[in-house]
C-alpha positions as CSV (number, residue, x, y, z in Angstrom):
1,X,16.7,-25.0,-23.8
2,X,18.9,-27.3,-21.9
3,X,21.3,-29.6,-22.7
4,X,23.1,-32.5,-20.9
5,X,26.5,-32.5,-19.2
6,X,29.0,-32.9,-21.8
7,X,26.3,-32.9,-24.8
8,X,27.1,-30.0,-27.7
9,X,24.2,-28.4,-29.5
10,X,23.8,-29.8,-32.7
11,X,24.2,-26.5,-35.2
12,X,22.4,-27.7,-38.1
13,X,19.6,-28.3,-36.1
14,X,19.6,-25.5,-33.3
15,X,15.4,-26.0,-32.4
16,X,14.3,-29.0,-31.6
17,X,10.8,-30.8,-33.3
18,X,8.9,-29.4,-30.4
19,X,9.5,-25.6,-31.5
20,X,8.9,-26.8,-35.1
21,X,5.2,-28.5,-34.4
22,X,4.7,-25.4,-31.6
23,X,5.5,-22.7,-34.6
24,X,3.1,-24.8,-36.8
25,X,0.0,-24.8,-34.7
26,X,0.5,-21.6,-34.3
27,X,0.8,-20.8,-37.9
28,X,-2.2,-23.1,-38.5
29,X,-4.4,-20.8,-35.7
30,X,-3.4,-17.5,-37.9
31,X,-4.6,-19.3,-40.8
32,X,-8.3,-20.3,-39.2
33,X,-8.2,-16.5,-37.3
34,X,-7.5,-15.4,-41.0
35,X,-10.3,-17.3,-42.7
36,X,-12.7,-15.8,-40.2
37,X,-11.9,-12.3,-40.1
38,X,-11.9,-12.2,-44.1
39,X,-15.6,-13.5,-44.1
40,X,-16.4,-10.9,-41.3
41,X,-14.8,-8.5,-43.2
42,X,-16.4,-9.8,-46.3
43,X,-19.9,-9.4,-44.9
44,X,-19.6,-5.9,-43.4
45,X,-18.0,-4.2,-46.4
46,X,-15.0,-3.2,-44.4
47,X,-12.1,-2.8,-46.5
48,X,-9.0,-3.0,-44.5
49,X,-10.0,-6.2,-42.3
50,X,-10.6,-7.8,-45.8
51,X,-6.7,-6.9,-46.7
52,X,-5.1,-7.9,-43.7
53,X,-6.7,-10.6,-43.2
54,X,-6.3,-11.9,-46.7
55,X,-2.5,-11.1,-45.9
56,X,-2.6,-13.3,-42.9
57,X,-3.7,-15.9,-45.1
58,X,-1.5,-15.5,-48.1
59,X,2.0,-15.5,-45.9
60,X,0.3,-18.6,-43.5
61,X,0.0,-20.4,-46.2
62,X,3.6,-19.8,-47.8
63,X,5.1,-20.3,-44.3
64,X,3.4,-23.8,-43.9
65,X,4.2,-24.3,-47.4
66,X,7.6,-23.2,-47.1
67,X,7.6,-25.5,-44.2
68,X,6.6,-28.3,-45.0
69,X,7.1,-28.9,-49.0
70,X,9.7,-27.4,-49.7
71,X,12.1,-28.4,-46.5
């Protein structure tokens, strides 16, 4: 990230909304991937893709609630 000649970083805010919205969509994909592998998972009996995707849903959804409510 660049900055303009003589402009500081502001430290309380060191990514810019850009990052934010770029780490959300991505956060937003794991959370679609997620619901997808847990119903393939589901529907072949397979144990471990049903627990980590179930785990990729849990923590997506704290992070974007994390995110987003509670910031």
């Amino acid at each position: 990230m660049r900055y303009r000649e003589g402009e500081l970083p502001d430290p309380s805010n060191p990514y810019t909304e850009g990052m934010h919205a770029m780490l959300a969509v991505s956060i937003f994909l794991a959370l679609l991937i997620g619901c997808v592998l847990l119903f393939l998972g589901l529907k072949g009996k397979k144990l471990w893709l049903t627990v980590w995707s179930g785990g990729l849903i849990v923590f997506s959804i704290a992070y974007l609630f994390y995110s987003y409510v509670l910031t």
